[in-house]
C-alpha positions in Angstrom: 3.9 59.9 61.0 5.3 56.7 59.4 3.0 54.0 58.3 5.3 51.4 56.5 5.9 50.8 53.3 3.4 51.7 50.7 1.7 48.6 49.0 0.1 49.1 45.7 -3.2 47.8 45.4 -3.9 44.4 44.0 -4.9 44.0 40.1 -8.1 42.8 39.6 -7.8 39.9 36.8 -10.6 39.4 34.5 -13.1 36.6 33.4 -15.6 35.7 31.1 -18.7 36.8 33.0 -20.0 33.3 32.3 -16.6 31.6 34.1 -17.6 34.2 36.8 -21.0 32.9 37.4 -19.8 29.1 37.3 -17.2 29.6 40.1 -19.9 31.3 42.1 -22.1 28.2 41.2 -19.2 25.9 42.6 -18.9 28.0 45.6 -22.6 27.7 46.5 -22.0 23.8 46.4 -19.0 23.5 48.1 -21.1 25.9 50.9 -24.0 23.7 51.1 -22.5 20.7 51.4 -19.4 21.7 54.2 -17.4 18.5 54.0 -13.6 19.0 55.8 -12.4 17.8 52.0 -14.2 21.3 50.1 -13.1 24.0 53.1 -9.3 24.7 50.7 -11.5 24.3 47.3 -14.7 27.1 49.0 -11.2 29.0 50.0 -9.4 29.1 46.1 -13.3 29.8 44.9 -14.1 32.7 47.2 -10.4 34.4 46.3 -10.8 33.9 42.8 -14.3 35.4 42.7 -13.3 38.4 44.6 -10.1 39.0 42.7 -11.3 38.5 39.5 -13.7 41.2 37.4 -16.4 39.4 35.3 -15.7 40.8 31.6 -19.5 40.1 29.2 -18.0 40.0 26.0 -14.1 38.5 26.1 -11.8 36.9 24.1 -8.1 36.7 25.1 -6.0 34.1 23.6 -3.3 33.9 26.6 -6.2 33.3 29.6 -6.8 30.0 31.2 -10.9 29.2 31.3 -13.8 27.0 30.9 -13.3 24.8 27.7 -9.6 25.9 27.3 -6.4 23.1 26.5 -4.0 24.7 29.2 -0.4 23.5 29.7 1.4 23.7 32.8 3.7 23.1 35.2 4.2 22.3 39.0 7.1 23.5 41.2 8.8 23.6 38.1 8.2 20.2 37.1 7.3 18.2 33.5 5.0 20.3 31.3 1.6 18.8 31.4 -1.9 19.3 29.6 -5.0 19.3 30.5 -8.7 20.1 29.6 -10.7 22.4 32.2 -14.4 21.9 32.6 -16.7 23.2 34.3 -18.3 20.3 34.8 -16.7 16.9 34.3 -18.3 13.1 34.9 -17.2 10.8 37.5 -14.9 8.3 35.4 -13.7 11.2 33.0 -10.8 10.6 31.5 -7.4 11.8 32.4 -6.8 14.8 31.0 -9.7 16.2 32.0 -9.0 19.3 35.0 -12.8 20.4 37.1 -12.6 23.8 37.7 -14.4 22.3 40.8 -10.7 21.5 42.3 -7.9 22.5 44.2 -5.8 22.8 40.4 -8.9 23.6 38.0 -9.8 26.6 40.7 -6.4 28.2 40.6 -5.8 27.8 37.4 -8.7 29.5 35.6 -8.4 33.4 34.7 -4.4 33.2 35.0 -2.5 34.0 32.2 0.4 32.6 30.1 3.6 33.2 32.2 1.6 33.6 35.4 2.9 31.9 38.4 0.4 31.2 41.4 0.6 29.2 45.0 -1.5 25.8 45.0 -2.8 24.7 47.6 -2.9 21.0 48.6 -5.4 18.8 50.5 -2.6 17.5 52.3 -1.7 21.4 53.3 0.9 21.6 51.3 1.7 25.0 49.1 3.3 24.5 45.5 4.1 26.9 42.4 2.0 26.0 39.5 3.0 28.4 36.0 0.6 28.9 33.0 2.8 27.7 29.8 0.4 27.6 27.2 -3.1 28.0 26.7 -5.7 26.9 23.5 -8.9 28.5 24.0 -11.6 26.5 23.2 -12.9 26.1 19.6 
């Protein structure tokens, strides 16, 4: 009996478990308050919470998360730099990424070299690639 081709099964990435927590956090939020505008961001949340294995006591050098400098790039476009917070002020400067977003959301537990789909509120899908990461200090 054929059942198609065999597809390995996907590798769990890890986090710090505190990262972990946060994104549930944001999820919980995004949940309560069910505006049409958080439906992609409670979607990139929920994905990245199942995919990801919360890790208590990790360093890595080359992983994208809370408090990190992380350079990147979109559809292949101009490098750009950004910090991503877990929890950013209305008015914060530019510069400064939410992990409460449609960018800050995807970005956090990939990995230098790592290329991922990015969603957009307007529905469309880019490529967004992890260049460079400075954890935090």
């Amino acid at each position: 009996m054929y059942f198609g081709p065999r597809i390995p099964p996907r590798k769990r990435s890890i986090l710090p478990e505190t990262d972990h927590q946060k994104l549930q956090q944001h999820l919980g939020l995004c949940e309560g308050l069910r505006q049409p505008s958080w439906t992609l961001l409670a979607y990139v949340l929920h994905n990245k919470i199942l995919t990801t294995e919360p890790i208590a006591s990790l360093y890595a050098r080359d992983l994208v998360t809370g408090g990190c400098h992380v350079t990147y790039s979109v559809n292949g476009g101009p490098r750009q730099t950004g910090l991503l917070v877990h929890r950013a002020r209305s008015g914060s400067s530019s510069g400064v990424i939410p992990v409460a977003s449609l960018l800050g959301a995807t970005l956090i537990g990939m990995r230098v070299g790592q290329r991922a789909p990015l969603l957009s509120e307007d529905g469309a899908i880019m490529s967004v690639s992890i260049l460079n990461v400075t954890p935090p200090n």
